[in-house]
MARPA-781911 format. One record per atom (N, C-alpha, C, O, CB): residue number from 1; residue in one letter; atom name; z, x, y. Coordinates in steps of 0.001 Angstrom, whole numbers. Atoms other than C-alpha are relative to their C-alpha. Glycine has a CB too. Layout:
N
+-----+------+------+---------+---------+---------+
| pos | code | site |       Z |       X |       Y |
+-----+------+------+---------+---------+---------+
| NUM |    A |   CA |       Z |       X |       Y |
...
+-----+------+------+---------+---------+---------+
END
This chain:
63
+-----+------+------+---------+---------+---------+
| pos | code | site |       Z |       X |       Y |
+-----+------+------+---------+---------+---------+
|   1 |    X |    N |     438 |    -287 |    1336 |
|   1 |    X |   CA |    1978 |   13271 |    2579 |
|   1 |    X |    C |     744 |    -902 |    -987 |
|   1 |    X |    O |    1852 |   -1222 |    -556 |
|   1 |    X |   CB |     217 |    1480 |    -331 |
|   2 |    X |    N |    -453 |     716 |     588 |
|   2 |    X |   CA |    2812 |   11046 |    -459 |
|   2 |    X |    C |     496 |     971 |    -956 |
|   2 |    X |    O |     -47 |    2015 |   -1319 |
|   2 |    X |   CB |    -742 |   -1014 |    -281 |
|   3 |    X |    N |    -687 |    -541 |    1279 |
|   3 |    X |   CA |    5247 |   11998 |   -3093 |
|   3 |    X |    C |     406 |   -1084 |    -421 |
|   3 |    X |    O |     362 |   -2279 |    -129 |
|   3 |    X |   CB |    1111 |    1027 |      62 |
|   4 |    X |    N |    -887 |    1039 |     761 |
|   4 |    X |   CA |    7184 |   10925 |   -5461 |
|   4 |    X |    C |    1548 |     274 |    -104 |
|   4 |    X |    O |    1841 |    1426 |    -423 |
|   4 |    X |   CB |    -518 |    -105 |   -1456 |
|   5 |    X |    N |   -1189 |     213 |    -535 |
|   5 |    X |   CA |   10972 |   10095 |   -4808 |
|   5 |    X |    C |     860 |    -887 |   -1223 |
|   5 |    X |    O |     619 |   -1951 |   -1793 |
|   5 |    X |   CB |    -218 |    -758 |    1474 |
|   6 |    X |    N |   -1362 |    1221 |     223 |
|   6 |    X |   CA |   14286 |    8961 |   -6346 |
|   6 |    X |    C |     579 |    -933 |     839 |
|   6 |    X |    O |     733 |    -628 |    2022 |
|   6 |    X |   CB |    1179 |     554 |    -251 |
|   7 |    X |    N |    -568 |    1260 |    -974 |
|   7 |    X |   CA |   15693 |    5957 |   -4836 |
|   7 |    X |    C |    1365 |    -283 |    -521 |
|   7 |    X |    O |    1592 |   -1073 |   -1438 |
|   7 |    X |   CB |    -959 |   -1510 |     -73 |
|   8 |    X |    N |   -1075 |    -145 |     163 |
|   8 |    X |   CA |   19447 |    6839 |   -4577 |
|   8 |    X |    C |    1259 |    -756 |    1102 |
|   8 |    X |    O |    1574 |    -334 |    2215 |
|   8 |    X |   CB |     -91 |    1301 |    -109 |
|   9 |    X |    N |   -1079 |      81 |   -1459 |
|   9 |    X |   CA |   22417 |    4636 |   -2817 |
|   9 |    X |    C |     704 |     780 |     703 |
|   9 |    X |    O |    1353 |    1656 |     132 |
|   9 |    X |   CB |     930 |    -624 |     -75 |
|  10 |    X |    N |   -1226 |    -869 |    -520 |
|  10 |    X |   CA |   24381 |    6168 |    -343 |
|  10 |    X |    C |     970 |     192 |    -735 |
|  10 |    X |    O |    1225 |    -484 |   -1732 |
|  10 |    X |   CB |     602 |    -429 |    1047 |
|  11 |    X |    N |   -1306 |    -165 |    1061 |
|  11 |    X |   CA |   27401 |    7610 |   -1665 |
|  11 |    X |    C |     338 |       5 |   -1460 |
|  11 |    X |    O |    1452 |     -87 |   -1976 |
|  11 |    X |   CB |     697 |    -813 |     215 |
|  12 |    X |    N |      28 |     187 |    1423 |
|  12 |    X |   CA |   26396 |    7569 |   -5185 |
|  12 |    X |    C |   -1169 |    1500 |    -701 |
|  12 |    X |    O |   -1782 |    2249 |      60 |
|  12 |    X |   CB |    -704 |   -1877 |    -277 |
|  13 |    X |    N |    1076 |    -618 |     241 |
|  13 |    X |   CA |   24109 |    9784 |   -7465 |
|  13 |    X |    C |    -910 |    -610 |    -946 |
|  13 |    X |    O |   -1823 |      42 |   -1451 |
|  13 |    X |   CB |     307 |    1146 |    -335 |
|  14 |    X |    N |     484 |     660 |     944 |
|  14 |    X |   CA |   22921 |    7287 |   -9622 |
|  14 |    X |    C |   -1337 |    -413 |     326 |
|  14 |    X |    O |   -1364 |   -1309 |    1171 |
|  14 |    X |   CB |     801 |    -978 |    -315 |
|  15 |    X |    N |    1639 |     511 |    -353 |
|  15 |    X |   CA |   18672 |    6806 |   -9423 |
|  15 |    X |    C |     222 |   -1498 |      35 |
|  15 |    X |    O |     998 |   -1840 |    -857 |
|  15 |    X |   CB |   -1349 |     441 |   -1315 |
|  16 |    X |    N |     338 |    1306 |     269 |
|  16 |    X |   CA |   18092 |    2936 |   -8862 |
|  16 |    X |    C |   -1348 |    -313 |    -397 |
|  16 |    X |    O |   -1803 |   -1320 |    -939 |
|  16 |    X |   CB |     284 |    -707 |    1026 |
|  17 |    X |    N |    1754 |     401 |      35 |
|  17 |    X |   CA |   14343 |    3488 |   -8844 |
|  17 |    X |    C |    -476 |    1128 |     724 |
|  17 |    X |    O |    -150 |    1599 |    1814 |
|  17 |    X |   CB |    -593 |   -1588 |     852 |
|  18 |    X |    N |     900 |   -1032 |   -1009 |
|  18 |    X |   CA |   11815 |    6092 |   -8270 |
|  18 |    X |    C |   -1454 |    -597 |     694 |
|  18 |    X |    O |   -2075 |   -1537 |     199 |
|  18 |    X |   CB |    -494 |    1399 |    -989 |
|  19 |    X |    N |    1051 |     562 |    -480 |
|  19 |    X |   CA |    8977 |    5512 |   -6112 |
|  19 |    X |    C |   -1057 |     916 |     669 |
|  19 |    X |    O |    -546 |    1930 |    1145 |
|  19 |    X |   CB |     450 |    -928 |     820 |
|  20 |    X |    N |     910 |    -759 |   -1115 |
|  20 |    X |   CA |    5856 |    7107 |   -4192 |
|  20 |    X |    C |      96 |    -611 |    1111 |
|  20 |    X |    O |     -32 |   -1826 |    1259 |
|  20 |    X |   CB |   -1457 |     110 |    -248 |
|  21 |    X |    N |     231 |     298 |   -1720 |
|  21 |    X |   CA |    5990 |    7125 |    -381 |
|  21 |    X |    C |    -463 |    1566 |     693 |
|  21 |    X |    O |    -541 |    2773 |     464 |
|  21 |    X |   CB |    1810 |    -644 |     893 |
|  22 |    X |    N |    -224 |   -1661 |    -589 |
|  22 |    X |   CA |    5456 |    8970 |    2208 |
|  22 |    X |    C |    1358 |     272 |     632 |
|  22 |    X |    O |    2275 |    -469 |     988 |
|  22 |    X |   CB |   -1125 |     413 |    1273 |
|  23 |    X |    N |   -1316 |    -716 |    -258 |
|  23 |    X |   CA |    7864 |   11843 |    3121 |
|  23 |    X |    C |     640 |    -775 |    1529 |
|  23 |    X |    O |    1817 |    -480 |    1733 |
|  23 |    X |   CB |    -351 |    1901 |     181 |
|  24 |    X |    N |   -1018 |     417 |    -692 |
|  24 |    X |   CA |    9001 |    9891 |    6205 |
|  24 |    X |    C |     749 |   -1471 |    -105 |
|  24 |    X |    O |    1593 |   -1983 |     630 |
|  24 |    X |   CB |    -445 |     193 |    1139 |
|  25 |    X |    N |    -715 |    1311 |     296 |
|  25 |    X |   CA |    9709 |    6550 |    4387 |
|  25 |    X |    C |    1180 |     116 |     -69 |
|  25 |    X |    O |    1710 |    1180 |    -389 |
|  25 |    X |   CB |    -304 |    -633 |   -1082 |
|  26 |    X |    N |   -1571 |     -75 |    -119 |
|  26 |    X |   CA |   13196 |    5527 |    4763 |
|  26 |    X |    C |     669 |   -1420 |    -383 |
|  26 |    X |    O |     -92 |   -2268 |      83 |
|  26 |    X |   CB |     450 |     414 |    1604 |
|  27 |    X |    N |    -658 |    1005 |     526 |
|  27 |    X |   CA |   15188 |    2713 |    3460 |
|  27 |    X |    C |    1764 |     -57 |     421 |
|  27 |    X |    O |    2601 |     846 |     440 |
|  27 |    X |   CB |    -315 |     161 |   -1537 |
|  28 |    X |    N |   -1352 |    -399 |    -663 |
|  28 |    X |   CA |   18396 |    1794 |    4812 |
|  28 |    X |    C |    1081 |    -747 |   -1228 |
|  28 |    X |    O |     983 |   -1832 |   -1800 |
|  28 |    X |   CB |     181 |    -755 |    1880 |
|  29 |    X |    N |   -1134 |     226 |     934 |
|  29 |    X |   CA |   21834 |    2103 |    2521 |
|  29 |    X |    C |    -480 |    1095 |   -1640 |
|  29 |    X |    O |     273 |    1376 |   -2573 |
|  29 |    X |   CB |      91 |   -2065 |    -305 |
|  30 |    X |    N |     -99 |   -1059 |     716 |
|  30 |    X |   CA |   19823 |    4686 |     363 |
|  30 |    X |    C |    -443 |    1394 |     768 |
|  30 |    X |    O |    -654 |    1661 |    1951 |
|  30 |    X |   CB |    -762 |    -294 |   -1176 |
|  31 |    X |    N |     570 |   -1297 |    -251 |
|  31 |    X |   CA |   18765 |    8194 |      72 |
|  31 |    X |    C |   -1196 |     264 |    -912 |
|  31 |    X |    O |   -1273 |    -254 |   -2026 |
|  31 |    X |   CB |    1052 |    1072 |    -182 |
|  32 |    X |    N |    1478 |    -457 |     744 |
|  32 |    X |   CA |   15154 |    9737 |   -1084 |
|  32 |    X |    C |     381 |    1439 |    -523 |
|  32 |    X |    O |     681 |    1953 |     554 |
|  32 |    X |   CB |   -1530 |      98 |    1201 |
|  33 |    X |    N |     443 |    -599 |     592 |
|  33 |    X |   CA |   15312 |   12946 |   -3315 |
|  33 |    X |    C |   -1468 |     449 |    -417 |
|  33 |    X |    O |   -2016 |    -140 |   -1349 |
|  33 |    X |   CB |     533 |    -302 |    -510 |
|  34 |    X |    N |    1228 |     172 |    1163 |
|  34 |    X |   CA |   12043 |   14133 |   -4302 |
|  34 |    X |    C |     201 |     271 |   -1193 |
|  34 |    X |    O |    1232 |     571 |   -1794 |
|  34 |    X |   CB |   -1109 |     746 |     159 |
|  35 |    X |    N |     -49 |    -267 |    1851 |
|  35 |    X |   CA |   10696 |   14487 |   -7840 |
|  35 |    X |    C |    -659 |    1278 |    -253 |
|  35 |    X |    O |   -1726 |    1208 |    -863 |
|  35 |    X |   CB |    -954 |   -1259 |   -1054 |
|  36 |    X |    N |    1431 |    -958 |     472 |
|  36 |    X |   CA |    9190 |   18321 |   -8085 |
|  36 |    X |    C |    -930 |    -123 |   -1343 |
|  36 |    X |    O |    -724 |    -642 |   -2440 |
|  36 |    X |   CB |     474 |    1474 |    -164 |
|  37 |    X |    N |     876 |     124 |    1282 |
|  37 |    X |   CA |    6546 |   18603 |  -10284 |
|  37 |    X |    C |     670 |     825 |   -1340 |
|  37 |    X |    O |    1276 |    1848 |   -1023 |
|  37 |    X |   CB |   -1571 |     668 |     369 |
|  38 |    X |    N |    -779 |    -225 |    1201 |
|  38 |    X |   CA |    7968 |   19418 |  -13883 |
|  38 |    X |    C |    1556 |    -451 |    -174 |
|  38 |    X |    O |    2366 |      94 |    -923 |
|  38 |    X |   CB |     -59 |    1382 |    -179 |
|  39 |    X |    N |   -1547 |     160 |      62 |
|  39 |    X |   CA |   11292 |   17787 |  -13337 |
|  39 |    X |    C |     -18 |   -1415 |     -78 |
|  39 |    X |    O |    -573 |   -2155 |     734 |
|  39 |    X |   CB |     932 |     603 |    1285 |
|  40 |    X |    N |     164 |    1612 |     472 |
|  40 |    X |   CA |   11886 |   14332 |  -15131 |
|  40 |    X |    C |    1171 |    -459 |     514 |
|  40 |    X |    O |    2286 |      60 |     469 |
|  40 |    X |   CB |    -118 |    -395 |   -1689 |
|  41 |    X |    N |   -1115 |    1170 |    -508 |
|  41 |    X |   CA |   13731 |   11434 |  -13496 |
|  41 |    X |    C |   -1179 |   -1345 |    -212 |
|  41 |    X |    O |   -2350 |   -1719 |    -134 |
|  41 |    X |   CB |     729 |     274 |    2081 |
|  42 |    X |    N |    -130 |    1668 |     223 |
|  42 |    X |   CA |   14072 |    8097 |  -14252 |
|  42 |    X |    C |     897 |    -937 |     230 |
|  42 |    X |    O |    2058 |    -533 |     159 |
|  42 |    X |   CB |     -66 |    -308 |   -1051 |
|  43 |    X |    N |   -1169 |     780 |    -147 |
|  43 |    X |   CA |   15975 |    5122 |  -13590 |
|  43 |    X |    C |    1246 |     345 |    -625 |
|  43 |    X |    O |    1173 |     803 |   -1765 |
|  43 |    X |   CB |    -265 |   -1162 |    -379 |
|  44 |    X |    N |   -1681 |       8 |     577 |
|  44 |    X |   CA |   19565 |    5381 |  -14481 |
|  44 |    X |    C |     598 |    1382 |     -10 |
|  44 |    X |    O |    1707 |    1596 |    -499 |
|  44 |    X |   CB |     167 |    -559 |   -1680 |
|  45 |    X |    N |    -368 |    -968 |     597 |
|  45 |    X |   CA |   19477 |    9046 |  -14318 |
|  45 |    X |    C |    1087 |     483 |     970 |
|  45 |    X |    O |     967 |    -208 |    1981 |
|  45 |    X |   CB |   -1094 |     875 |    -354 |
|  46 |    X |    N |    -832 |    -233 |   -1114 |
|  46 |    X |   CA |   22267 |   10518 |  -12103 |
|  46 |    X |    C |    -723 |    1289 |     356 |
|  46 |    X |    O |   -1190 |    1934 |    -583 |
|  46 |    X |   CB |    1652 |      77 |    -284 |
|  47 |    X |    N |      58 |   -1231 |   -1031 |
|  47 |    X |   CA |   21340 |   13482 |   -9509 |
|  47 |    X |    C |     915 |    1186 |     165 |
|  47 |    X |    O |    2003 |     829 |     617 |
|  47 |    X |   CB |      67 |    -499 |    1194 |
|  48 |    X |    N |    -945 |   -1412 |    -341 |
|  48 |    X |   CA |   23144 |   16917 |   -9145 |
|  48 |    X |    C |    -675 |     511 |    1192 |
|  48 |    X |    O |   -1750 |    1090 |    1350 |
|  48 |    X |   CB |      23 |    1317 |   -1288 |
|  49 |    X |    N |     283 |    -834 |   -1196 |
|  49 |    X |   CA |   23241 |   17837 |   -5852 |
|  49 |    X |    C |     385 |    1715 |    -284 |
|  49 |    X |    O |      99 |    2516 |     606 |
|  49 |    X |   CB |     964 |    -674 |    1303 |
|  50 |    X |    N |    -385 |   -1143 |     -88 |
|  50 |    X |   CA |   24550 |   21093 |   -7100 |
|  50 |    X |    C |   -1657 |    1338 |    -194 |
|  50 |    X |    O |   -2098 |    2295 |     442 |
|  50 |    X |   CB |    1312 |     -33 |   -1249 |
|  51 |    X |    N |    1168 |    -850 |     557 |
|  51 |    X |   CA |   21379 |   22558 |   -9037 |
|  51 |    X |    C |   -1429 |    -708 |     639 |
|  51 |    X |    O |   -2248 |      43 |    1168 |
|  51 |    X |   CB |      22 |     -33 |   -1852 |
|  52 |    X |    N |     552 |     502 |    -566 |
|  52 |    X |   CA |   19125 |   19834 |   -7903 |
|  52 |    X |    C |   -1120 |    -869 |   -1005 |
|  52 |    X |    O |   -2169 |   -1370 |    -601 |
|  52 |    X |   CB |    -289 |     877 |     913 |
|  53 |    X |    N |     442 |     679 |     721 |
|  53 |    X |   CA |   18094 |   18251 |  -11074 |
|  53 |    X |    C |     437 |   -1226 |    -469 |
|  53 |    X |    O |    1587 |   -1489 |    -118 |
|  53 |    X |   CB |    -157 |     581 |    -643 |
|  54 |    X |    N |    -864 |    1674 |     324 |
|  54 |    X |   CA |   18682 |   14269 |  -12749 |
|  54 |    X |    C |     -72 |     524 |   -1977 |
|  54 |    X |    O |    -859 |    1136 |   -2699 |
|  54 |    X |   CB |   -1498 |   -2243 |     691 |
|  55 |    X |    N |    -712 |       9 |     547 |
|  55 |    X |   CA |   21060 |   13871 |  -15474 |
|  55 |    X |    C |     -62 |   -1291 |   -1014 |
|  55 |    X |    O |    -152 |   -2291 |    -303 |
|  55 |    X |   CB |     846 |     252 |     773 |
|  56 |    X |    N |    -206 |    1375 |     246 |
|  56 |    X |   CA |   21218 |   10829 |  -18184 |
|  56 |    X |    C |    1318 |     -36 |    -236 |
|  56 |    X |    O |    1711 |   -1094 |    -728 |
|  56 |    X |   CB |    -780 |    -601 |   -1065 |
|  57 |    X |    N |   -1621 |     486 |    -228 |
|  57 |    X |   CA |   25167 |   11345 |  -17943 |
|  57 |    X |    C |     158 |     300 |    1190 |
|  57 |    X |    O |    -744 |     837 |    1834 |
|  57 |    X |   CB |    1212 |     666 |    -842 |
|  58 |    X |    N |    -363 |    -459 |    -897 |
|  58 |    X |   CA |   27268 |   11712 |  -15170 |
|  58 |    X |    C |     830 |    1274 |      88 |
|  58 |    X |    O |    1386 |    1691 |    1104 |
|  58 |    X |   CB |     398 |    -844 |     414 |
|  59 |    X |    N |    -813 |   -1294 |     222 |
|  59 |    X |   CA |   28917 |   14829 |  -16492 |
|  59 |    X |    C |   -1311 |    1084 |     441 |
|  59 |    X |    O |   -1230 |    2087 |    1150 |
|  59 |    X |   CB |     698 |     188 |   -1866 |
|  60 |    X |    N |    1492 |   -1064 |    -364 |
|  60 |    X |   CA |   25217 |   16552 |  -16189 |
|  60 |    X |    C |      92 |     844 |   -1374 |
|  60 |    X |    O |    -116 |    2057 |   -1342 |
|  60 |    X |   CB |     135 |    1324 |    1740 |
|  61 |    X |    N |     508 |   -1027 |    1243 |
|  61 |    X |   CA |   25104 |   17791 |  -19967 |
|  61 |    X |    C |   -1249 |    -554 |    -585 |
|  61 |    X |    O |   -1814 |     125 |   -1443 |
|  61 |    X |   CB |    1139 |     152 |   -1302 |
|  62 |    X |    N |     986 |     600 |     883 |
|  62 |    X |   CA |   22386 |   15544 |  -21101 |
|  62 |    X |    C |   -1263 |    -209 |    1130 |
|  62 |    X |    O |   -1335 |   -1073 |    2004 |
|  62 |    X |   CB |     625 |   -1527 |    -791 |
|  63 |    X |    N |    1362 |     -28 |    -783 |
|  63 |    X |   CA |   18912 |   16316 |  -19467 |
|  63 |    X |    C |   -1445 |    -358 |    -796 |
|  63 |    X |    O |   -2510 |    -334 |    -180 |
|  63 |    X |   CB |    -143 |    1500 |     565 |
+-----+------+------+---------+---------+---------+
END
């Protein structure tokens, strides 16, 4: 099935790029997130693995 995905390096939470693929595309040196529907990401935004939403700081106050 195609979605739509953050395109996150390893070890980081910082988006480089979102993209549509499908769910078993894989890219090596990042990680895929999806994007649920109603939840905005964009380049530069950082990721919270905690709650599971993107951030335009890295503190996570600015959504």
């Amino acid at each position: 099935m195609i979605k739509s995905y953050a395109l996150i390096a390893n070890e980081t939470i910082l988006v480089v790029n979102t993209i549509v693929a499908d769910e078993t595309f894989q890219i090596e040196g990042y990680y895929l997130m999806e994007i649920l529907d109603g939840i905005l990401c964009q380049t530069g935004m950082y990721y919270n693995k905690g709650d599971g939403f993107f951030y335009y700081d890295d503190a996570f106050t600015i959504s």
